[in-house]
C-alpha positions in Angstrom: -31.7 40.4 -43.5 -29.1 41.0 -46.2 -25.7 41.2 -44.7 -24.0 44.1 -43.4 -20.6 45.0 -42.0 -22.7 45.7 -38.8 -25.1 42.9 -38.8 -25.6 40.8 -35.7 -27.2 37.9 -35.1 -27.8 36.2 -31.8 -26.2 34.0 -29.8 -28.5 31.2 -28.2 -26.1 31.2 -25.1 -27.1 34.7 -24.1 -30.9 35.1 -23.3 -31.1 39.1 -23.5 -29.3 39.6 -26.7 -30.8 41.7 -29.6 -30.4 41.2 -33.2 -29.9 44.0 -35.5 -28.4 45.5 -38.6 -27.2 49.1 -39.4 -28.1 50.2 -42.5 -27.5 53.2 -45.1 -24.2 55.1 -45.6 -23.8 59.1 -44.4 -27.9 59.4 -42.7 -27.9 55.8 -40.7 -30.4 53.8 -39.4 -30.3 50.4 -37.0 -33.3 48.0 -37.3 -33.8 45.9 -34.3 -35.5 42.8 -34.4 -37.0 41.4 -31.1 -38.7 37.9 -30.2 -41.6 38.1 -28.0 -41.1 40.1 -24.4 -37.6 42.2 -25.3 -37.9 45.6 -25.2 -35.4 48.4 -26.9 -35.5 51.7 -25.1 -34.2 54.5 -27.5 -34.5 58.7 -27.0 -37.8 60.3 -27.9 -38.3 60.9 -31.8 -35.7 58.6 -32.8 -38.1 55.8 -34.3 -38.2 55.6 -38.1 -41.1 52.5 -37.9 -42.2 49.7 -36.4 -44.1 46.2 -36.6 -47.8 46.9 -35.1 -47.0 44.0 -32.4 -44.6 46.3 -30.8 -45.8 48.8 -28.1 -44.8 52.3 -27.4 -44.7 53.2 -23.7 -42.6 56.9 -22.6 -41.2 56.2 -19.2 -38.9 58.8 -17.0 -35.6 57.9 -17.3 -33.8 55.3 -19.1 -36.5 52.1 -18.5 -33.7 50.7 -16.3 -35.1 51.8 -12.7 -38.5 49.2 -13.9 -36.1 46.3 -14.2 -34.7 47.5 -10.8 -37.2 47.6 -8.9 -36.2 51.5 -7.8 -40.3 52.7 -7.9 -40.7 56.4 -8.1 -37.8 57.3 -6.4 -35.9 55.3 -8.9 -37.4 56.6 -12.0 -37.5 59.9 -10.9 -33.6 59.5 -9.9 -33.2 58.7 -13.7 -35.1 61.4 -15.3 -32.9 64.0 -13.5 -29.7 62.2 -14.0 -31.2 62.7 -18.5 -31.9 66.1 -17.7 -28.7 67.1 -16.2 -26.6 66.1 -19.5 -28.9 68.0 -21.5 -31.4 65.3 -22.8 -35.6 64.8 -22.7 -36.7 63.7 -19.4 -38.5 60.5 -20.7 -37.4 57.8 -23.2 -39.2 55.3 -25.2 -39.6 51.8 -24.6 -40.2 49.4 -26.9 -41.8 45.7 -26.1 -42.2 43.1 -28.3 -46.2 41.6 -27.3 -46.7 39.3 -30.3 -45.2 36.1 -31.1 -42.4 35.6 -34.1 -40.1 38.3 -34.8 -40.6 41.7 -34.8 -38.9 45.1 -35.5 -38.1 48.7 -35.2 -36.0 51.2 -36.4 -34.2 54.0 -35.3 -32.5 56.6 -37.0 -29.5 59.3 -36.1 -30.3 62.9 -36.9 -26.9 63.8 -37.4 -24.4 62.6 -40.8 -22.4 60.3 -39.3 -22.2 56.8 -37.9 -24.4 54.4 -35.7 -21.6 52.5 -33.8 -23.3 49.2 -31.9 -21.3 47.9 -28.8 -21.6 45.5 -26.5 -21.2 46.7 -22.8 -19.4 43.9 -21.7 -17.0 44.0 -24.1 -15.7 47.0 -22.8 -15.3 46.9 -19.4 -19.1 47.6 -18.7 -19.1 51.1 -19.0 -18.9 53.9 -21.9 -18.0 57.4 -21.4 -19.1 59.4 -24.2 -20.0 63.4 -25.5 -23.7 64.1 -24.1 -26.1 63.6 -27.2 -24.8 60.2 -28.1 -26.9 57.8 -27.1 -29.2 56.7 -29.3 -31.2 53.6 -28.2 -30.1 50.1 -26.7 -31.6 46.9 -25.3 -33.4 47.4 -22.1 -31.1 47.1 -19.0 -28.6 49.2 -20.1 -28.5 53.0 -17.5 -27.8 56.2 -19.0 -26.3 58.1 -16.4 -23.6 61.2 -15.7 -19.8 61.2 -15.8 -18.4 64.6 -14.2 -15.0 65.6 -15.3 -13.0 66.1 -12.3 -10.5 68.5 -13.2 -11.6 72.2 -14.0 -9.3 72.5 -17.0 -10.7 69.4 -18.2 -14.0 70.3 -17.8 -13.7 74.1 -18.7 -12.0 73.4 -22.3 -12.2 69.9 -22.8 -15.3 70.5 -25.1 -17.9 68.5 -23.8 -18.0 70.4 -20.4 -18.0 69.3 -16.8 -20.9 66.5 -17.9 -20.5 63.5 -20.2 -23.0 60.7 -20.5 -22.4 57.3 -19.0 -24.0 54.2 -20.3 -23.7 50.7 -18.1 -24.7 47.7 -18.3 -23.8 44.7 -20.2 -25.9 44.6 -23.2 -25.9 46.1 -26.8 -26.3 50.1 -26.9 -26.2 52.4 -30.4 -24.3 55.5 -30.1 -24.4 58.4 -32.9 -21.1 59.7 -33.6 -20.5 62.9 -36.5 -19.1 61.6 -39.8 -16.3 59.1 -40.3 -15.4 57.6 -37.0 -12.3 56.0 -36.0 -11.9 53.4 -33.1 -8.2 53.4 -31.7 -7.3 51.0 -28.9 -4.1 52.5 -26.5 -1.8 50.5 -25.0 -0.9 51.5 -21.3 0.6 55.0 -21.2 -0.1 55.4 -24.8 -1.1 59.3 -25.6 -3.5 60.5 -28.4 -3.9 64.2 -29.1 -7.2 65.2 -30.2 -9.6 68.0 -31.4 -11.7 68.3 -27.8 -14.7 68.1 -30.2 -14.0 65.5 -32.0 -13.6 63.2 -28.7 -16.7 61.1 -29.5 -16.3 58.3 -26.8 -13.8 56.3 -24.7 -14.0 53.4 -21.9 -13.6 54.4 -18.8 -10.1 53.0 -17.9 -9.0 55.8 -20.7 -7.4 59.2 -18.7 -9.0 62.4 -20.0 -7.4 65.6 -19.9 -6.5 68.3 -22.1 -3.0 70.1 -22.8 -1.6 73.4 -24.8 -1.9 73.4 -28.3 1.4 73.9 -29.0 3.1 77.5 -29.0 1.4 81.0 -28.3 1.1 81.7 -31.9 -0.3 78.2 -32.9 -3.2 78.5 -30.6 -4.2 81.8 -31.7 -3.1 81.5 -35.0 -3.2 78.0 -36.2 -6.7 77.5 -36.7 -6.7 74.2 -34.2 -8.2 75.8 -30.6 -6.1 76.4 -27.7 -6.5 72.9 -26.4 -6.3 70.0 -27.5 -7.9 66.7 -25.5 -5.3 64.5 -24.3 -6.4 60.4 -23.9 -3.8 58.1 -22.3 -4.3 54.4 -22.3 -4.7 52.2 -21.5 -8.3 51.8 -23.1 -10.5 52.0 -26.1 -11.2 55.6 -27.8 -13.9 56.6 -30.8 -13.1 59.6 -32.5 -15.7 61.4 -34.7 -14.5 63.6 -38.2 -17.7 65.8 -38.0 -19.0 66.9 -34.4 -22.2 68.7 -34.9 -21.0 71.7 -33.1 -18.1 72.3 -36.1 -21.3 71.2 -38.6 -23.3 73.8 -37.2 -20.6 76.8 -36.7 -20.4 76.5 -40.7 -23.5 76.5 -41.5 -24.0 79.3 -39.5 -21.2 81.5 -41.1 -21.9 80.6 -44.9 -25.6 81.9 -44.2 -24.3 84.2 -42.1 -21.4 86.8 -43.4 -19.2 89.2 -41.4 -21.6 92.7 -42.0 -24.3 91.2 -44.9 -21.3 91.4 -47.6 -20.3 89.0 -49.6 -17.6 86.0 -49.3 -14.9 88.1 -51.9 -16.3 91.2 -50.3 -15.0 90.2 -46.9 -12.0 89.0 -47.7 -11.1 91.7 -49.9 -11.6 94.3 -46.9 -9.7 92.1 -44.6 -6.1 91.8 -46.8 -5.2 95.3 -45.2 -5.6 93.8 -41.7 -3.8 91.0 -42.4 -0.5 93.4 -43.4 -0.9 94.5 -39.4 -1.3 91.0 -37.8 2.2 89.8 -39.6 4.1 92.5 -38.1 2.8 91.5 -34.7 3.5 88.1 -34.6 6.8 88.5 -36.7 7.3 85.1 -36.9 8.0 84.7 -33.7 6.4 83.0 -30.4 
């Protein structure tokens, strides 16, 4: 494969790594390349293509609870766990049955960024916004991260319900634009649009706080919260959540009473007059 800023190649000392390369710029895609027996589990309708010697199986869950040993019960436990944070209740699992190499691809459906990490490079665990996962070697558990605290989970704009990914090997998560990767020191405190919170390990305290005066969160154009993350820990912060994609798209095809953009605005300059005597300048 060509090289890549994301391009991995394996390590002989680990037996269940993956290799893989993330290619294209704004609309990503990660090619994984397996030797005989691996397996790449990834959400349904994410593959792009694949080498005939791989097979396609849907399973409920996350293809963990088979490794496991968990049975019905197991997989079952799984599916519900997907279902809960919004997602399908089956994935796909990919297995290698030939010999050589061989590979598959998977793409996001979102602008944005395919960010590869290893599990056990942080901590073991990723806490991140509910459609992010987008495949990963198999082994790795998608599961459910509640957010304790009602403010938190009331406004910090994710919900009450994150996803939680675990395990030790290499998972792909889709993230909305540019995305920035910040690592806090201990006690260390990044503000944050709650939407563009993309992920964060799960030493990282989560909360959100008051976006500044009475007149700034009404006004200002920012929310009324903003998510607060306190290290110390490792956050990924996305320029472009889908939710902000899709508000805009919806009010460009979309304006106030069928009129026009100059229309609109035009009508709305004598309202504007009565909204700065209200706030007066003052909070």
């Amino acid at each position: 494969m060509p090289n890549s800023p994301w391009q991995h190649s394996r390590n002989s000392a680990v037996s269940d790594d993956v290799d893989f390369e993330i290619k294209g710029q704004e609309l990503q895609f990660v090619e994984i390349e397996l030797d005989p027996g691996e397996s790449a589990v990834a959400e349904a309708g994410a593959m792009v293509w694949k080498d005939s010697s791989i097979d396609m199986t849907t399973v409920f869950g996350d293809g963990s609870a088979d490794q496991g040993g968990g049975g019905f019960m197991g997989k079952l436990l799984g599916a519900g766990k997907r279902l809960v944070t919004g997602e399908s209740l089956f994935t796909t699992v990919f297995t290698h049955q030939g010999s050589g190499k061989a590979r598959v691809a998977f793409a996001s459906p979102i602008p944005g960024s395919i960010v590869p990490l290893r599990l056990d490079s942080v901590g073991g665990r990723l806490i991140c916004q509910k459609d992010a996962f987008l495949c990963a070697a198999r082994g790795v558990s998608i599961g459910i991260h509640f957010q304790q605290k009602i403010m938190t989970g009331l406004f910090g704009g994710e919900g009450f319900i994150m996803q939680r990914l675990d395990g030790d090997g290499w998972v792909f998560v889709q993230m909305g634009g540019t995305v920035i990767e910040r690592e806090l020191a201990p006690g260390e405190e990044l503000h944050v649009d709650t939407g563009c919170v993309a992920a964060f390990t799960a030493d990282v305290d989560f909360d959100v706080i008051r976006a500044g005066s009475i007149k700034s969160m009404f006004f200002g154009g920012e929310g009324v919260f903003f998510a607060r993350l306190r290290g110390p820990g490792k956050v990924w912060i996305q320029s472009l959540p889908f939710s902000r994609l899709a508000g805009r798209m919806m009010a460009a095809a979309m304006p106030m009473g069928g009129q026009n953009r100059g229309e609109t605005s035009l009508l709305g300059l004598g309202a504007l007059g009565g909204i700065g005597a209200i706030i007066g300048g003052d909070d």
